[in-house]
BAMARLO-646327 format. One record per residue (C-alpha): x, y, z. Coordinates in steps of 0.05 Angstrom, whole numbers, plus 5000, padded with zeros to 4 digits. Layout:
<rs>
<r px="X" py="Y" pz="Z"/>
...
</rs>
This chain:
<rs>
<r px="2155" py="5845" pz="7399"/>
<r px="2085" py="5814" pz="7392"/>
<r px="2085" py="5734" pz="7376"/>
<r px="2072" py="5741" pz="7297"/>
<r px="2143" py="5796" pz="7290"/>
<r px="2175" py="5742" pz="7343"/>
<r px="2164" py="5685" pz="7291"/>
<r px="2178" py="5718" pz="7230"/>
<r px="2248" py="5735" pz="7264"/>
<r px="2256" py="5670" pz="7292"/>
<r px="2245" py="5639" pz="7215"/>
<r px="2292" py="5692" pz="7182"/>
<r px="2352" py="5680" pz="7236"/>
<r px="2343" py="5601" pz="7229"/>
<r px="2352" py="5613" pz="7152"/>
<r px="2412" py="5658" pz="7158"/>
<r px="2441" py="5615" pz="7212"/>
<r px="2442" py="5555" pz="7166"/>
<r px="2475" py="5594" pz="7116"/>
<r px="2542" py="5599" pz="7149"/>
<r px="2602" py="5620" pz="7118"/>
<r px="2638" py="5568" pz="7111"/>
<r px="2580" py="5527" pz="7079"/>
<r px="2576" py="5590" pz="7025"/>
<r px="2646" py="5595" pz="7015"/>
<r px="2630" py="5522" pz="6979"/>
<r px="2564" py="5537" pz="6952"/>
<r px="2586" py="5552" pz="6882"/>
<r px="2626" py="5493" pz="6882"/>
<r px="2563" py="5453" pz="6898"/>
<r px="2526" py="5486" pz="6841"/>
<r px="2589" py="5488" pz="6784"/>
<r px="2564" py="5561" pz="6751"/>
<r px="2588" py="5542" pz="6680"/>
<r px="2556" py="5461" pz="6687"/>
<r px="2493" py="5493" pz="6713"/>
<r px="2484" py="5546" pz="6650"/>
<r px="2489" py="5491" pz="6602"/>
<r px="2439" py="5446" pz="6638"/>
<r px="2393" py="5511" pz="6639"/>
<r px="2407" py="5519" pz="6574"/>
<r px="2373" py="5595" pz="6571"/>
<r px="2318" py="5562" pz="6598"/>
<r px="2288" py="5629" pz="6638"/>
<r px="2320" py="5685" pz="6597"/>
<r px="2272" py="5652" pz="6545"/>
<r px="2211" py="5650" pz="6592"/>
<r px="2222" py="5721" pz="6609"/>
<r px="2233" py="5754" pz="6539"/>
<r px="2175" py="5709" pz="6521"/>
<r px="2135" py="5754" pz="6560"/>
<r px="2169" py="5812" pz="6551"/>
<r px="2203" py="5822" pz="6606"/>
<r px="2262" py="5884" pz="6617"/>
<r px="2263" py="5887" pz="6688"/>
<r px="2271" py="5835" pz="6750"/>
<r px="2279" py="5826" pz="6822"/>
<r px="2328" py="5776" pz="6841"/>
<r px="2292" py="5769" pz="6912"/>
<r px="2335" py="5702" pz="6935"/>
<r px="2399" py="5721" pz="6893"/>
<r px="2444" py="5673" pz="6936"/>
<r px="2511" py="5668" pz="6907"/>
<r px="2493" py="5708" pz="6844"/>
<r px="2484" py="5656" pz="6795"/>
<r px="2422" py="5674" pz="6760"/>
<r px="2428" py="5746" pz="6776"/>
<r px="2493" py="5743" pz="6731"/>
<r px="2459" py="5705" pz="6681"/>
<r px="2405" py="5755" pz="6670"/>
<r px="2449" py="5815" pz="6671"/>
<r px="2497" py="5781" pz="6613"/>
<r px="2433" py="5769" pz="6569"/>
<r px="2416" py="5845" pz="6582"/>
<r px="2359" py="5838" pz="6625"/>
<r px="2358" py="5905" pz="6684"/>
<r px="2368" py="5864" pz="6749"/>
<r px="2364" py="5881" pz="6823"/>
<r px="2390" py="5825" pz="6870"/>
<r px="2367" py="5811" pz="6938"/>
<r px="2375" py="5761" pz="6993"/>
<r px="2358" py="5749" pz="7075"/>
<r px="2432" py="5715" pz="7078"/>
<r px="2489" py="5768" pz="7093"/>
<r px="2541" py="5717" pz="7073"/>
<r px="2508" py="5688" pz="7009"/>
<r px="2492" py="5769" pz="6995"/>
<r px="2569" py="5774" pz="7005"/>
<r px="2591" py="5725" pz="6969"/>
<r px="2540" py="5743" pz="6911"/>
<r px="2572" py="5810" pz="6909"/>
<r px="2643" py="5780" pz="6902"/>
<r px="2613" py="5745" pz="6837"/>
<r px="2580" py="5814" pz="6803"/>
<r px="2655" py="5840" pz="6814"/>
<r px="2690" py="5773" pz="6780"/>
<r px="2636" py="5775" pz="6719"/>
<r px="2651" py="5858" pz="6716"/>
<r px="2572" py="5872" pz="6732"/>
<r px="2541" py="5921" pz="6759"/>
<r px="2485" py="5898" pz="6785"/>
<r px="2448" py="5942" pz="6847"/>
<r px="2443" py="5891" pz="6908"/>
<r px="2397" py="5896" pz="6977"/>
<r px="2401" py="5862" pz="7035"/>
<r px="2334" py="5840" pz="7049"/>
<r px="2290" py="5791" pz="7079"/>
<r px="2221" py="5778" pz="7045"/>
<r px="2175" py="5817" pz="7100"/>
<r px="2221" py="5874" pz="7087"/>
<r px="2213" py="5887" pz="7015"/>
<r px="2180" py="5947" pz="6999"/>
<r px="2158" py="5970" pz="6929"/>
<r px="2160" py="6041" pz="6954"/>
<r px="2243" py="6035" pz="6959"/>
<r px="2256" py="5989" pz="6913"/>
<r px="2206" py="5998" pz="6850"/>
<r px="2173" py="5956" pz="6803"/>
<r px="2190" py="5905" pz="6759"/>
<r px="2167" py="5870" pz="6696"/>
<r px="2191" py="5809" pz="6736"/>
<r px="2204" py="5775" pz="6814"/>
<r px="2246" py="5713" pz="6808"/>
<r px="2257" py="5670" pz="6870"/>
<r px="2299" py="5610" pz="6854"/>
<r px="2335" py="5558" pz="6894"/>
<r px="2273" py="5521" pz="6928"/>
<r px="2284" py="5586" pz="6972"/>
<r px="2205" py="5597" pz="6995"/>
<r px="2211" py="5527" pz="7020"/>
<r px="2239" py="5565" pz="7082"/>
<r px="2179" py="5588" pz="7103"/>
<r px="2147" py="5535" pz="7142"/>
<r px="2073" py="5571" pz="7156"/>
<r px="2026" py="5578" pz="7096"/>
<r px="2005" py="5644" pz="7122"/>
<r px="2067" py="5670" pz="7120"/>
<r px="2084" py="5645" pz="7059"/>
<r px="2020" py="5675" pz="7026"/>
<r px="2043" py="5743" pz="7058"/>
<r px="2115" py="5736" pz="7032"/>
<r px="2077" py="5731" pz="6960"/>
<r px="2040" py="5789" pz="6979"/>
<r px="2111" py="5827" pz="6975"/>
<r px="2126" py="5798" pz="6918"/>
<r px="2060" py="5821" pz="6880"/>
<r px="2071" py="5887" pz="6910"/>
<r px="2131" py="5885" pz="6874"/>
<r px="2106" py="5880" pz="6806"/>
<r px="2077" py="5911" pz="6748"/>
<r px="2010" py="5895" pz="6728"/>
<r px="2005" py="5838" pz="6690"/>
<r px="2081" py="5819" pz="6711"/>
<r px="2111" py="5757" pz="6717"/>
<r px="2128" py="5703" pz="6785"/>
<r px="2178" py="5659" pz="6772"/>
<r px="2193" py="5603" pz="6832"/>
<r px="2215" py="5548" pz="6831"/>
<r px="2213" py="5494" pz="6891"/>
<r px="2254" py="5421" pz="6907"/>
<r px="2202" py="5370" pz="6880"/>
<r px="2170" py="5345" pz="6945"/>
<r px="2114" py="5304" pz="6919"/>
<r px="2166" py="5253" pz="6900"/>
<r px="2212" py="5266" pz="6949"/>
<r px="2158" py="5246" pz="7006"/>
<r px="2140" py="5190" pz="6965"/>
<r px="2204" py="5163" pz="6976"/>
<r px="2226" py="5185" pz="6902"/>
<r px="2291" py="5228" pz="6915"/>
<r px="2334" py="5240" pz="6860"/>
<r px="2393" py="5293" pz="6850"/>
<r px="2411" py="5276" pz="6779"/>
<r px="2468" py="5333" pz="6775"/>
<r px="2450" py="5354" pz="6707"/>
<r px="2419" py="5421" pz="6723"/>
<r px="2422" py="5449" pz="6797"/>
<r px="2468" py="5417" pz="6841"/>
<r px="2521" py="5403" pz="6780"/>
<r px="2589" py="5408" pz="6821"/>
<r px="2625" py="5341" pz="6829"/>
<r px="2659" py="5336" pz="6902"/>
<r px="2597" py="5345" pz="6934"/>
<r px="2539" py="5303" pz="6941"/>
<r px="2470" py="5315" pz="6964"/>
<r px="2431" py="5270" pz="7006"/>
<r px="2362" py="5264" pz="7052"/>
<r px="2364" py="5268" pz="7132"/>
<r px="2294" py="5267" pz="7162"/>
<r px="2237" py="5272" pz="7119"/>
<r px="2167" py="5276" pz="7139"/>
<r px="2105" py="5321" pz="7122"/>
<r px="2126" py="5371" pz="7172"/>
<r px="2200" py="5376" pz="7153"/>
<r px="2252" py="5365" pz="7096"/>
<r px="2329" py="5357" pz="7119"/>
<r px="2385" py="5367" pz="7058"/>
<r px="2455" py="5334" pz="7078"/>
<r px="2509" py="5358" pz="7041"/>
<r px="2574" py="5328" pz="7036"/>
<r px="2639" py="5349" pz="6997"/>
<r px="2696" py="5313" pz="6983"/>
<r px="2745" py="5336" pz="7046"/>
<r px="2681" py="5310" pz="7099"/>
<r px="2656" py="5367" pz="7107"/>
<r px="2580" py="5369" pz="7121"/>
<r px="2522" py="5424" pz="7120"/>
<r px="2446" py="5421" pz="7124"/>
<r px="2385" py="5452" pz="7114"/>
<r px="2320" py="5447" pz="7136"/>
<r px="2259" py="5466" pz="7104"/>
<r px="2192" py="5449" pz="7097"/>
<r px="2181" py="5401" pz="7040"/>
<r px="2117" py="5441" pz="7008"/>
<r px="2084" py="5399" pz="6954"/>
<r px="2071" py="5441" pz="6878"/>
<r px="1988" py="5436" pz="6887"/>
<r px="2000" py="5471" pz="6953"/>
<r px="2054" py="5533" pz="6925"/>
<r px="2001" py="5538" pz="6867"/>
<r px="1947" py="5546" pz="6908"/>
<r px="1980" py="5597" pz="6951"/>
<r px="2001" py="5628" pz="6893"/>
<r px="1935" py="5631" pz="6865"/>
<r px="1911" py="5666" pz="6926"/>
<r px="1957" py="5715" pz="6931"/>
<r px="1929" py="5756" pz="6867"/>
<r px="1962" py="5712" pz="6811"/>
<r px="1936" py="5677" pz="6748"/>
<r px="1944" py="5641" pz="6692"/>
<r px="1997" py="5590" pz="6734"/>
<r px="2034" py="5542" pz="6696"/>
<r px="2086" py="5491" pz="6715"/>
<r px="2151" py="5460" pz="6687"/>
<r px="2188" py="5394" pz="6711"/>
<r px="2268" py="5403" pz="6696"/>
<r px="2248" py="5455" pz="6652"/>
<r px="2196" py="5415" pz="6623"/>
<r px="2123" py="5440" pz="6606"/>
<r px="2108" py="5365" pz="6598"/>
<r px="2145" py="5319" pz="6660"/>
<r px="2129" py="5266" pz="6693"/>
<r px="2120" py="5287" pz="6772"/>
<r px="2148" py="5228" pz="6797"/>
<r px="2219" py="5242" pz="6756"/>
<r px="2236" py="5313" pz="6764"/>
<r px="2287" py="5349" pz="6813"/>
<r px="2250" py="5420" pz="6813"/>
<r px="2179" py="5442" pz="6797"/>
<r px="2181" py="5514" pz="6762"/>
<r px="2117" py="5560" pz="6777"/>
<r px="2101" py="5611" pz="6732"/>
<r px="2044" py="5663" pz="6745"/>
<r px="2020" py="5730" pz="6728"/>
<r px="2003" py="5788" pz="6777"/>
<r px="1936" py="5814" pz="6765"/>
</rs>
């Protein structure tokens, strides 16, 4: 195994390892499905028929949530995720909703247009790329995703806001992502090099993540190297936000 495949498995086993199964058997009860749709509010089943989008990758599916969302408002969905236990659990929700929605278990290096297709549209939601620490990496992880697209077709990701989060700026107002309330979400060590999430439910237990707190100028710019244009941005769901008062920045590109 030469040092670049040694890395790339190093990063995707630290992900899944931090995705244990007890911390995913309370995911959904961090996020509260039916709080979180409201809070949306159709927010990307608009973006998407806005530009006419049928088809869409689910490439960080987690526990299902959007992928479920997108299948009830009749979009064709594919889910996929680097987790085994969040792809397990996700599967558990298409079979309590009644979906049948096709599911891979994937990691972002191994996504491969040639298997899977192409798709009006590659969603990857959750602040997930924010677990790839390297910028080369990440810009090869958007390769996939380009590869997985039609021309013209649409990148939707969305990232934790970390511009005002390493300002000292943190805020999880619980209105749209994490919505549940026995669980809290708090910072461990922040710095430019690192980004820890503490999260705490109501019986003591505790989980964290670690990822690397990527600012928006930086995704866009990797994004716009990676073959996409015409990038826009949304704060909370937001075109117009102040950057200092959002949880999440949405990216929005097209494949060229």
């Amino acid at each position: 195994m030469n040092q670049m495949s040694g890395r790339k498995h190093n990063e995707v086993a630290s992900y899944a390892t931090q995705y244990s199964a007890d911390f995913v058997e309370r995911w959904d009860e961090l996020i509260d499905w039916e709080k979180r749709k409201i809070g949306e509010d159709g927010f990307f089943e608009h973006l998407l028929r806005r530009h006419g989008v049928q088809s869409v990758i689910d490439v960080s599916t987690g526990s299902g949530f959007h992928a479920v969302q997108l299948k009830q408002a009749g979009f064709d969905v594919v889910a996929t995720d680097g987790s085994s236990t969040m792809l397990t659990k996700a599967r558990a929700n298409f079979r309590k909703h009644g979906l049948d929605i096709q599911s891979h278990y994937r990691d972002w290096h191994s996504l491969d247009a040639q298997e899977l297709g192409q798709f009006d549209a590659v969603v990857c939601l959750g602040s997930s790329l924010c677990h790839v620490f390297a910028a080369h990496d990440r810009l090869r992880v958007l390769a996939k995703f380009r590869a997985l697209l039609k021309p013209g077709g649409l990148l939707i990701v969305d990232q934790r806001n970390f511009f005002a989060i390493r300002a000292g700026k943190f805020k999880a107002s619980g209105h749209y992502y994490y919505c549940g309330t026995n669980a809290s979400v708090s910072l461990g060590q922040v710095d430019e090099h690192l980004c820890e999430f503490i999260y705490s439910f109501d019986n003591q237990e505790q989980y964290r993540l670690q990822v690397y707190p990527l600012l928006p100028g930086e995704l866009k710019g990797e994004v716009l190297k990676s073959g996409f244009t015409d990038h826009e941005s949304y704060g909370d769901f937001e075109r117009d936000y102040d950057m200092m008062d959002c949880d999440f920045v949405i990216h929005t590109a097209r494949a060229e």
